[in-house]
PAZAPA-4460 file (N, C-alpha, C; in steps of 0.05 Angstrom, whole numbers, plus 32768, in hexadecimal, padded with zeros to 4 digits):
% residues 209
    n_x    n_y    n_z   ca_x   ca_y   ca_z    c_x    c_y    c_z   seq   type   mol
   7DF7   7D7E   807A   7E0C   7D7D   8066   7E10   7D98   8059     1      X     A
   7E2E   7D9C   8056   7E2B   7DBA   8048   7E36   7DB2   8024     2      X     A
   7E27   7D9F   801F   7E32   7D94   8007   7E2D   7DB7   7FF1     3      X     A
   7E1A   7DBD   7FF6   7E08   7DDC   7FE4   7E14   7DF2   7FED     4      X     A
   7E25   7DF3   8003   7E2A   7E0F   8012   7E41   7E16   7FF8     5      X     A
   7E46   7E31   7FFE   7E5A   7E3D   7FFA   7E6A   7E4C   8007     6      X     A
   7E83   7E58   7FF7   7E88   7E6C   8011   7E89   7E8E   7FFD     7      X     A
   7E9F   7E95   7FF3   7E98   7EA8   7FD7   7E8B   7E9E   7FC3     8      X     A
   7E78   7EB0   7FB7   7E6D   7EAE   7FA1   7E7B   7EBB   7F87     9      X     A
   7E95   7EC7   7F8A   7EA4   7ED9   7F7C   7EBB   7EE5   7F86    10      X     A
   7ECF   7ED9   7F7A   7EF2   7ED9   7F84   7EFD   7EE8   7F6C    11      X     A
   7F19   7EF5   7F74   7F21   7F01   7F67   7F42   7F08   7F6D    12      X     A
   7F5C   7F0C   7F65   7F71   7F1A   7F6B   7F78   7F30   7F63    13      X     A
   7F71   7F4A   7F63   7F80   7F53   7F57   7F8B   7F6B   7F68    14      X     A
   7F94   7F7F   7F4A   7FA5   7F92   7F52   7F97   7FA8   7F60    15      X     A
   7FA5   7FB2   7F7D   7F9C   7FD1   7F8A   7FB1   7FE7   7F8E    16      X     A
   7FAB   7FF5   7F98   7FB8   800B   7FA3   7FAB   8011   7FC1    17      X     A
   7FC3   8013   7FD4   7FC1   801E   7FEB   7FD0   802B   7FFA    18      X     A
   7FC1   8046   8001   7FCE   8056   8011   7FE3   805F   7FF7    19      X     A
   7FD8   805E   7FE0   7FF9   806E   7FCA   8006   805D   7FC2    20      X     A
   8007   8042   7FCA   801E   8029   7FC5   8010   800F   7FB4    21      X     A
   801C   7FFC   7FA3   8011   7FED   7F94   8009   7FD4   7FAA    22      X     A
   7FF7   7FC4   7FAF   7FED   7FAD   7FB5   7FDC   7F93   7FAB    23      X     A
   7FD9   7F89   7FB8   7FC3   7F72   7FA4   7FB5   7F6B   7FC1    24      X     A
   7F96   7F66   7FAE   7F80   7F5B   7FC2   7F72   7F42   7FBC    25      X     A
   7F6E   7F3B   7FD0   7F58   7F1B   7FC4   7F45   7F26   7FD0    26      X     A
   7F2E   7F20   7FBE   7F17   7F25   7FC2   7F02   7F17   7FBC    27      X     A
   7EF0   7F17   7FCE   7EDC   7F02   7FD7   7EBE   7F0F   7FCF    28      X     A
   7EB2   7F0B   7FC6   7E93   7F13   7FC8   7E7A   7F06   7FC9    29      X     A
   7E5E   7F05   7FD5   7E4D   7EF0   7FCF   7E2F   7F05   7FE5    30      X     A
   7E29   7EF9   7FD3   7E06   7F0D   7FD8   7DF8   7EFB   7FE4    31      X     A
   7DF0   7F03   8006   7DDB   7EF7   801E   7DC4   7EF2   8018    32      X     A
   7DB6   7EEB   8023   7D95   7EE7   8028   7D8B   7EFB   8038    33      X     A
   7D94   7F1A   803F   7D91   7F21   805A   7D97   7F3F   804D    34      X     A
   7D8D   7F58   8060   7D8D   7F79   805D   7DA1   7F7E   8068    35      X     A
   7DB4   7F96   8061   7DC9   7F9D   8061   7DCA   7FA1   808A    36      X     A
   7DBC   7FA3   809E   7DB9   7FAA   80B2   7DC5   7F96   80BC    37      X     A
   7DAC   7F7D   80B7   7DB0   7F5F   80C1   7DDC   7F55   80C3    38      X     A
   7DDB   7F60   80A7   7DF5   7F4B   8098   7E08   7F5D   80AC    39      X     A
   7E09   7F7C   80A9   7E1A   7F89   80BF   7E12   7F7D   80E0    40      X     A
   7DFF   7F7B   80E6   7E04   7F70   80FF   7E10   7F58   8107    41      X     A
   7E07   7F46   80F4   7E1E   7F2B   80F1   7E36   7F28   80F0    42      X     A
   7E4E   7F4A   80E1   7E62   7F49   80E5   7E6B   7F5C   80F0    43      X     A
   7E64   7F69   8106   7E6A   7F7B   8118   7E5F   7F72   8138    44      X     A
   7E46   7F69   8137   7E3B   7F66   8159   7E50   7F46   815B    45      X     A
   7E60   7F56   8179   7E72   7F40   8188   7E65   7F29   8192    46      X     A
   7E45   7F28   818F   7E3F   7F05   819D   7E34   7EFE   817E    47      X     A
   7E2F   7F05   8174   7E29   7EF2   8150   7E44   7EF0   814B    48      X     A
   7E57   7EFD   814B   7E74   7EF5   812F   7E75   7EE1   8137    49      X     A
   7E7E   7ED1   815E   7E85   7EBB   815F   7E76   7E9A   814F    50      X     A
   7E5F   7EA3   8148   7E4E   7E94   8145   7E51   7E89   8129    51      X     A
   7E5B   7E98   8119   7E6E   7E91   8102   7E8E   7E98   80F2    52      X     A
   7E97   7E9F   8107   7EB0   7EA7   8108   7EB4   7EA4   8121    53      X     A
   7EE0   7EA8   8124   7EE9   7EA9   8140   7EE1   7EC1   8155    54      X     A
   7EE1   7EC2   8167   7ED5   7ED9   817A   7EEE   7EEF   8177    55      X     A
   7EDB   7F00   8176   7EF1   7F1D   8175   7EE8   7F27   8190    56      X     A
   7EFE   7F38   819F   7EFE   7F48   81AF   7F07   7F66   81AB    57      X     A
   7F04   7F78   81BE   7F13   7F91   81B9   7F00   7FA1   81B9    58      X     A
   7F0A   7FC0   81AE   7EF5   7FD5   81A9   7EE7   7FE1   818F    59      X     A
   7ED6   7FC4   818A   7EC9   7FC4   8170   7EB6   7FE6   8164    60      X     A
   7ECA   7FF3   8161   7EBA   800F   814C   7ED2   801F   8145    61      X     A
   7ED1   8035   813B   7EE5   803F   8121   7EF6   8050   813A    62      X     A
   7F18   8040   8133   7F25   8046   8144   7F39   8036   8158    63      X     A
   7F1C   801B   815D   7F23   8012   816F   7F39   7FFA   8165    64      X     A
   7F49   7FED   817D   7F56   7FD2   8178   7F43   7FB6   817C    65      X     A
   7F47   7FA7   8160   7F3B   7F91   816A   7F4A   7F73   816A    66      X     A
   7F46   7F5C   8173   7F58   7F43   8171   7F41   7F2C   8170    67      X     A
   7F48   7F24   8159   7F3A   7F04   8154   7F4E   7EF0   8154    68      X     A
   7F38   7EDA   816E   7F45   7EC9   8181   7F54   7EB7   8166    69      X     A
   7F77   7EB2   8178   7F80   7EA7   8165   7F8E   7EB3   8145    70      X     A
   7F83   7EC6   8148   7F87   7ECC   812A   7F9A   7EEE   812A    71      X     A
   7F87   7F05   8117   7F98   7F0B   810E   7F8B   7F2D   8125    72      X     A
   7F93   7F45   8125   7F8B   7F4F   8135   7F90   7F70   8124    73      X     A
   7F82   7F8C   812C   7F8E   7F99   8124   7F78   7FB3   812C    74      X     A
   7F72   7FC7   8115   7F6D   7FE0   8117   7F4A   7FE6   8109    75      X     A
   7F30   7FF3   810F   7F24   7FF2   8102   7F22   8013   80F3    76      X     A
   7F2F   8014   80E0   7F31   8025   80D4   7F13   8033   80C7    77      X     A
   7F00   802C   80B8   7EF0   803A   80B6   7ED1   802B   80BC    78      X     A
   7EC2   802D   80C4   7EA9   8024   80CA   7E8A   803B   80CA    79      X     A
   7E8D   802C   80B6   7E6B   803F   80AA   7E52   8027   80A4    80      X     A
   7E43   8020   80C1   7E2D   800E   80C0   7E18   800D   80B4    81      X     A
   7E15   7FF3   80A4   7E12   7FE7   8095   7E1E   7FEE   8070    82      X     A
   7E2D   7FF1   8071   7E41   7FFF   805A   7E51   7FF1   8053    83      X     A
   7E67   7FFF   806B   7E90   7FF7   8069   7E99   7FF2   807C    84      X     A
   7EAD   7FE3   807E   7EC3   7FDB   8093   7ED0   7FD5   808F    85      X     A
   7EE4   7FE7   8098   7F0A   7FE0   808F   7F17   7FE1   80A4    86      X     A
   7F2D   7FD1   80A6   7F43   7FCC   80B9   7F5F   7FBD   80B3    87      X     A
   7F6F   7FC8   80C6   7F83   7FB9   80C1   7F88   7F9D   80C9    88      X     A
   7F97   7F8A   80B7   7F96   7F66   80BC   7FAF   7F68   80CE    89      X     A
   7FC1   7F68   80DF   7FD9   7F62   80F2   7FD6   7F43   80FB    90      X     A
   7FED   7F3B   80ED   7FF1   7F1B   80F2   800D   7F0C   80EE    91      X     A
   8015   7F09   8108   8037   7EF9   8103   804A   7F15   80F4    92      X     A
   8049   7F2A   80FB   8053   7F43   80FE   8050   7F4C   80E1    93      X     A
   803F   7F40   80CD   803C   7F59   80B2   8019   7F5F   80B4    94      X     A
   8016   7F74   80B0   7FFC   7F88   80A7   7FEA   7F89   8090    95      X     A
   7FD7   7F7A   808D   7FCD   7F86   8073   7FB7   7F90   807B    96      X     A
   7FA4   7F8D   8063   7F82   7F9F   806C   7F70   7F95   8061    97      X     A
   7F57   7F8D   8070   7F3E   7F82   8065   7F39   7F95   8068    98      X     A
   7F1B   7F9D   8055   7F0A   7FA7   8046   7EEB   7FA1   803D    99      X     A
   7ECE   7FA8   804D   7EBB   7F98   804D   7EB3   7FA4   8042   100      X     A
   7E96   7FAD   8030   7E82   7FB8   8027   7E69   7FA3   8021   101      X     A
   7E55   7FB6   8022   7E3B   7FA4   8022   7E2E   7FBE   8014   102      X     A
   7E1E   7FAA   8004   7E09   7FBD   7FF0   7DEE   7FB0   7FE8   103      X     A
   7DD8   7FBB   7FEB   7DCB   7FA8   7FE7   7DC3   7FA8   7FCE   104      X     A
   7DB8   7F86   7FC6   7DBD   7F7D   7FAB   7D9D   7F69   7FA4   105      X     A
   7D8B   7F76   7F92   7D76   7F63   7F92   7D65   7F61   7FAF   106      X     A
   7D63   7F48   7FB8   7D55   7F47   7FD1   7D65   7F3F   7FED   107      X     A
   7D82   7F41   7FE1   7D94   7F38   7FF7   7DA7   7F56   7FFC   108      X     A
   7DBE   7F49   8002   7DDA   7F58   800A   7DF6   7F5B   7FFB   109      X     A
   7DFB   7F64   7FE9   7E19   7F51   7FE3   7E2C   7F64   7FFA   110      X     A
   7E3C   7F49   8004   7E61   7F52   800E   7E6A   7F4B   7FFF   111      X     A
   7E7E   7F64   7FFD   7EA0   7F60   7FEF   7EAE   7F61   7FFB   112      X     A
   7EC2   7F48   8002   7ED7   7F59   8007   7EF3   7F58   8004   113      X     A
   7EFD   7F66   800A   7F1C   7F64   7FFD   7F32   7F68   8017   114      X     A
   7F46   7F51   800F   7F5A   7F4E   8024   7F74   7F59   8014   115      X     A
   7F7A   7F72   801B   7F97   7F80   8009   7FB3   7F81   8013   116      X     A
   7FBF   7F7B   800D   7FE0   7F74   8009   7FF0   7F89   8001   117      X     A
   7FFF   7F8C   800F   8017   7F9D   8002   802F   7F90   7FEB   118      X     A
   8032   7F99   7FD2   803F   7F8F   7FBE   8055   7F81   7FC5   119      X     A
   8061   7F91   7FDA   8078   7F81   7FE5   807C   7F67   7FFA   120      X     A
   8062   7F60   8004   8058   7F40   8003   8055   7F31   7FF1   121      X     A
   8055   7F31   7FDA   805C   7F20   7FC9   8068   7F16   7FC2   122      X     A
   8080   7F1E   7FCB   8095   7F14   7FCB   80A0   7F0A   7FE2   123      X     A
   808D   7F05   7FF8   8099   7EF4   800C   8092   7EDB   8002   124      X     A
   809F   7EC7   8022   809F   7EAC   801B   8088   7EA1   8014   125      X     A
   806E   7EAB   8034   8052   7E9E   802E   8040   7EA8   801C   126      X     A
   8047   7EB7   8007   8035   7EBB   7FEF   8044   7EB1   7FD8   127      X     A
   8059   7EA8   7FD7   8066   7E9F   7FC6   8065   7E7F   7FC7   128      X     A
   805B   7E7A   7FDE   8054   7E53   7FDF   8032   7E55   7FD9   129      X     A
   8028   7E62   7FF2   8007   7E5F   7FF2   7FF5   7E72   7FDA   130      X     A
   7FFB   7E81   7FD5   7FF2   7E9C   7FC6   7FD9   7EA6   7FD1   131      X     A
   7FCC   7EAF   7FBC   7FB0   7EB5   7FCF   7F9B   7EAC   7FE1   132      X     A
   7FA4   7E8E   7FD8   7F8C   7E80   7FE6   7F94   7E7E   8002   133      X     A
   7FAC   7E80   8005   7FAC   7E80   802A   7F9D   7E8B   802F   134      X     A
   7F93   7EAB   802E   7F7F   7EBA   8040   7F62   7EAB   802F   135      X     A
   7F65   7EAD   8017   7F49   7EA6   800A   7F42   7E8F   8017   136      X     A
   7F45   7E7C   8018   7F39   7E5F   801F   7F30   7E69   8043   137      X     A
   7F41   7E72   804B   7F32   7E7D   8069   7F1C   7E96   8068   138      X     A
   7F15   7EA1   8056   7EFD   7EB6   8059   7EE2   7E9F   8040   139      X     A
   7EF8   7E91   8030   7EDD   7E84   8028   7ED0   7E71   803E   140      X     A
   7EE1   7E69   8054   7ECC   7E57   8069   7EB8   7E79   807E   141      X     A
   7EC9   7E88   8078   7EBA   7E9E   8090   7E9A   7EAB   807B   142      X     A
   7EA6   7EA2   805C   7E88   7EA5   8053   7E76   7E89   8058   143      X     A
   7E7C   7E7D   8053   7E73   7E66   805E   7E5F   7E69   8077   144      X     A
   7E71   7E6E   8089   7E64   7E6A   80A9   7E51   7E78   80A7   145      X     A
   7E5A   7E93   8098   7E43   7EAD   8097   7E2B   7E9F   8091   146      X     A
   7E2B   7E95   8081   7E18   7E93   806A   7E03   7E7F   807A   147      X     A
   7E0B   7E6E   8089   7DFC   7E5A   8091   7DF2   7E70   80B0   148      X     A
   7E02   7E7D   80BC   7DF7   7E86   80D2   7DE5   7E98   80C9   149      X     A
   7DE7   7EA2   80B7   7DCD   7EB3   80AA   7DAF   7EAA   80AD   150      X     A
   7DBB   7E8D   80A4   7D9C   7E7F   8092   7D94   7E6E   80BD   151      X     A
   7DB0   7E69   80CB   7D99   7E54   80DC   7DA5   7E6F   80F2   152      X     A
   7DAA   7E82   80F2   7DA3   7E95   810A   7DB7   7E8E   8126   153      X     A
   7DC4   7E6B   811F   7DD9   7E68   8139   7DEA   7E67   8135   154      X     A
   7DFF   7E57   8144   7E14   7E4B   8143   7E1C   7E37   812C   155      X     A
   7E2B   7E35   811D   7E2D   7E1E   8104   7E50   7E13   810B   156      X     A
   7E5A   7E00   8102   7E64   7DEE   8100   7E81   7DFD   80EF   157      X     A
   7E8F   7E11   80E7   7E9F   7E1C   80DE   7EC3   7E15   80E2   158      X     A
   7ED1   7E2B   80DD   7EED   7E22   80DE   7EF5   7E31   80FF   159      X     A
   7ED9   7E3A   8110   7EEA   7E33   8129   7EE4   7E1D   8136   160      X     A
   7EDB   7E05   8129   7ED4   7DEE   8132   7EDF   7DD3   8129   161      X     A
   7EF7   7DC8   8134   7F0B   7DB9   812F   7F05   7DA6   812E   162      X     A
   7EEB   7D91   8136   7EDF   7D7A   812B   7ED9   7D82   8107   163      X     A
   7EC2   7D98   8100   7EC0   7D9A   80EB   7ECE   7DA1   80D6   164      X     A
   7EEF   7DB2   80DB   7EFF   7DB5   80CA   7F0D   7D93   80CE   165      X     A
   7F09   7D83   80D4   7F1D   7D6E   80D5   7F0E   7D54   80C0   166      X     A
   7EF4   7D65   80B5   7EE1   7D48   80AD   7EE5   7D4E   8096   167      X     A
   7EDF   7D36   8081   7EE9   7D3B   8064   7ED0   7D4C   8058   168      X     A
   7EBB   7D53   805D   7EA4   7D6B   8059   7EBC   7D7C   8056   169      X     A
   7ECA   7D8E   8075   7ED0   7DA5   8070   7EEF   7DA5   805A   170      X     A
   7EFE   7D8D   8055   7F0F   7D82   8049   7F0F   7D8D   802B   171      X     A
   7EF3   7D81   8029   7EEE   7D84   8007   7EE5   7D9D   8001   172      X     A
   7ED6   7DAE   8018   7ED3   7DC6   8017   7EF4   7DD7   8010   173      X     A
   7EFE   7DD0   8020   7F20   7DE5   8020   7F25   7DE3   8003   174      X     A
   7F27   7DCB   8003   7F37   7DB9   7FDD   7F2E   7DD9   7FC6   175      X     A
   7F0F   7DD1   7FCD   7F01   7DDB   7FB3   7F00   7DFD   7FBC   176      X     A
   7F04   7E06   7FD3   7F0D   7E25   7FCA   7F28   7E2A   7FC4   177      X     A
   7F42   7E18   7FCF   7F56   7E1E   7FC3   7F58   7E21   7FA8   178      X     A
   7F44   7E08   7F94   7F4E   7E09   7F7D   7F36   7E1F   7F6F   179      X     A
   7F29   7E2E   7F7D   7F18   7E42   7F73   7F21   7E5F   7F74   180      X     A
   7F40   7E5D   7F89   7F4A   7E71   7F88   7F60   7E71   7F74   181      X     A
   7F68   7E5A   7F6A   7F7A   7E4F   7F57   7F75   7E61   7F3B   182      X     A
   7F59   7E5D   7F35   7F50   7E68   7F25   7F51   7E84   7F23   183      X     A
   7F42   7E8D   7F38   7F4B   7EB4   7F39   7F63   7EBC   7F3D   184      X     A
   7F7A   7EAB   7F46   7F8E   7EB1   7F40   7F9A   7EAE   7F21   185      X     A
   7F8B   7E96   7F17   7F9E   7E9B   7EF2   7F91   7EAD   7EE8   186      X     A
   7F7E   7EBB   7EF0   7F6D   7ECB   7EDD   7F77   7EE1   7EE2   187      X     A
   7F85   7EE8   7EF9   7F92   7F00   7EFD   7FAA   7F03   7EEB   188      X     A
   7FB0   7EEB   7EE5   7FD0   7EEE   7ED9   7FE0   7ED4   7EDC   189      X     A
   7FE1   7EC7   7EEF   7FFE   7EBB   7EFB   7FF6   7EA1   7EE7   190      X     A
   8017   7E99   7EE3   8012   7E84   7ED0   7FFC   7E6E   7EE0   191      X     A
   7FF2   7E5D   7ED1   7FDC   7E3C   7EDC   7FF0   7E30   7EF1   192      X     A
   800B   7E2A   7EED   8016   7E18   7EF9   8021   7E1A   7F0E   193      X     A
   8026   7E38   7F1B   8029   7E47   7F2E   800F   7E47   7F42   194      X     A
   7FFE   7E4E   7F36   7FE2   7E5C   7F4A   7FDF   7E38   7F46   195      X     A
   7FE2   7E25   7F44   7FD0   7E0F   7F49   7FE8   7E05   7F60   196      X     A
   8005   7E04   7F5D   800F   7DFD   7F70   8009   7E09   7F85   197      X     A
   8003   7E28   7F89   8009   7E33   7FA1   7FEA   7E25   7FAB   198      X     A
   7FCF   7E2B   7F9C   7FBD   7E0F   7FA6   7FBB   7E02   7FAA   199      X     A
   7FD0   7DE3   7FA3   7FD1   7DDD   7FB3   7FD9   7DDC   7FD5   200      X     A
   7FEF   7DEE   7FD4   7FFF   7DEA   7FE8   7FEB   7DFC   8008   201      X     A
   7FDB   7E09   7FFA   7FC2   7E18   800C   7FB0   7DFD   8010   202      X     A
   7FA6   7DF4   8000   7F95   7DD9   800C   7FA1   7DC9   8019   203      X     A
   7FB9   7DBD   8016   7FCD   7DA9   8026   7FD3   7DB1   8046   204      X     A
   7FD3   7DD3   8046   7FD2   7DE0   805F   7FBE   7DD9   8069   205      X     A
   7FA7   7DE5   805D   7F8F   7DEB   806B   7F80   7DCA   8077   206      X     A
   7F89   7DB4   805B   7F7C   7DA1   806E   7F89   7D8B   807D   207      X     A
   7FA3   7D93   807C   7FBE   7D7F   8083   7FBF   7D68   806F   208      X     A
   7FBF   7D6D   8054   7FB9   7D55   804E   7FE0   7D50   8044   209      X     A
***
C-alpha cells in the first residue's frame, strides 16, 4: 500500500526569469534517504530511470538529445554530477525547461526541482484550464516512484504502469496532489476559486474521473 508514500515534500509557483524574459516555475522539492551519488545515479543511469520513470533514450550528457518514451523530449543543457541538470521540456511543439539540483541535507539528499514556463504560456489554453498542476501532479508521481525505488532498489508500480494508475490507490493519490498544488498555487497569488477549478480539472484529467 502506498497509503504513507509521497511524492513532493514541498511545492511552490512562482515567479522566474529566463534567458532575460519573465516566466513562472512549479517547483517540487523533497529530501531522500540516499548520498548525492546514489540519487544522481537514479536520475541519469539509462537502466534505473526506467525503473521509476518512463525510459529515456538518446545521448544522455551535456549537449546531447534526449526522448522520454511517450512523453516529452529535448536538450541537456547543463550537467554537473551529482549537483545539476538542466534541459529543455519539447512537447506537442512548445519548449519549456526543467531544472534539477541536489544538495545534501542532514543524512539524506534534497531535489529541487523546477519546471519553468515562459510568461507567455500563461496565457495559453492548457494553463488557463489545468494550471500548474498539469505538470505538478506528473512529477509528484515521478517523486513518488523515486522514492520507493530508492528504498526497494527495483522496479515499483508507478504512472508507467496502467493497471496501477487505473486503481483508486493511484486515484486518490492524483486527487490529493492536485489539490496540494491548489494550494501553492493560491499562495502564489491567483484567486482560491480559479487555482481550485483549474484542480480540479487536472485531477478529472489525470484520473478520468
Amino acid at each position: 500500500m502506498l497509503s504513507n508514500a509521497i511524492g513532493a515534500e514541498f511545492r511552490e509557483v512562482a515567479d522566474r526569469e529566463w534567458e532575460g524574459k519573465a516566466a513562472k516555475a512549479v517547483v517540487a522539492a523533497r529530501v531522500y534517504d540516499t548520498d548525492p551519488d546514489d540519487l544522481w545515479d537514479a536520475l541519469t543511469n539509462a537502466e534505473r530511470i526506467p525503473r521509476w520513470f518512463s525510459a529515456v533514450t538518446g545521448d544522455l550528457r551535456l549537449g546531447g538529445r534526449y526522448q522520454v518514451q511517450g512523453n516529452a523530449g529535448g536538450t541537456i543543457l547543463r550537467c554537473e554530477p551529482g549537483r545539476a541538470l538542466d534541459l529543455t521540456w519539447e512537447f506537442a511543439g512548445a519548449t519549456s525547461w526543467v531544472t534539477l539540483r541536489l544538495a545534501p541535507e542532514g543524512q539524506g539528499t534534497r531535489l529541487t526541482l523546477e519546471h519553468v514556463f515562459p510568461a507567455a504560456d500563461l496565457d495559453g489554453e492548457h494553463w488557463r484550464k489545468f494550471g500548474p498542476g498539469a505538470v505538478g501532479v506528473g512529477w509528484d508521481l515521478s517523486f513518488l516512484g523515486l522514492g520507493l525505488h530508492l528504498v526497494s532498489g527495483g522496479d515499483r508500480l508507478t504512472e508507467t504502469d496502467p493497471a496501477w494508475m487505473a486503481s483508486d490507490e493511484a486515484k486518490a493519490f492524483m486527487r490529493a496532489s492536485a489539490e496540494a498544488w491548489a494550494g501553492a498555487h493560491i499562495a502564489s497569488g491567483e484567486h482560491p476559486e480559479t487555482a481550485r477549478r483549474m484542480a480540479g480539472a487536472t485531477a478529472k484529467f489525470y484520473t478520468g474521473g
